[in-house]
N, C-alpha and C positions, 0 to 999 in steps of 0.2 A: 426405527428407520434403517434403510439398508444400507449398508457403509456405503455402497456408491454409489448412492442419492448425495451422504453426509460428505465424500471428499467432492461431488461436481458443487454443491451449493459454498463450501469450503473454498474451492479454485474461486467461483463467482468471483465471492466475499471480498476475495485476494484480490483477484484482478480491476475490481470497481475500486476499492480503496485505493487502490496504488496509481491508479488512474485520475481521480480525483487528487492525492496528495503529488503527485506530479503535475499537474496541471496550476494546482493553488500555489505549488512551489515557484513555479518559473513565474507565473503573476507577481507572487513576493520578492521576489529579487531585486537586491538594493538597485535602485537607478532607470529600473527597465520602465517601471510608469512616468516616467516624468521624461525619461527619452520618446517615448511612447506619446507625450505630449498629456497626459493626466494628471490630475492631482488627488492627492490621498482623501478629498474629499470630494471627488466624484468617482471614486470607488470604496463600493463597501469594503475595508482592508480588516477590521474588526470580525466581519463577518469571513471572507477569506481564511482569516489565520485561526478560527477555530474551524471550519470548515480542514483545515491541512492539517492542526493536530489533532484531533481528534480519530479523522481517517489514517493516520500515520499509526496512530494507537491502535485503531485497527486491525491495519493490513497487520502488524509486528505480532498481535493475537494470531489472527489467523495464519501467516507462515511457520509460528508456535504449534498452531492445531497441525497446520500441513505436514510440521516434520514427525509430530506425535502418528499422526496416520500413516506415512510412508516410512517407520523406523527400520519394519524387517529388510524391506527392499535396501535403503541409506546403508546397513552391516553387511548384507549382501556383499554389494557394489564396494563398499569399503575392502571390506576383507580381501574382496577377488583385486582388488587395484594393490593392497598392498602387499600382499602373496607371492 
């Protein structure tokens, strides 16, 4: 596969995950469903909080992968900022 097929399906990856675990995060928020007028069992909340960790384990892979793929560029930019 050509690296830059592997860093655009990589960014996806990122961006869906973090999207999802933000999204599942602000739903979980002590107080906000029952402000909201909800109760915890007319939301799937079980379902939500593996839906948040799981994508949360995710995205942390994949910005793992993203820094492994952009290392030369990260020493670059490092170097010339601290020089």
């Amino acid at each position: 596969m050509k690296r830059k097929t592997l860093i655009n399906i990589t960014t996806l990856i990122l961006l869906v995950s973090t999207v999802i675990c933000v999204i599942t995060g602000i739903i979980k928020w002590p107080g906000l469903l029952t402000t909201l007028g909800f109760t915890y069992r007319q939301v799937p909340i079980a379902l939500i909080t593996d839906l948040h960790d799981w994508s949360g384990i995710l995205m942390a892979v994949c910005a793992l992968l993203h820094v492994v793929q952009f290392k030369a560029r990260m020493k670059r930019i490092i170097t010339s900022t601290v020089s």
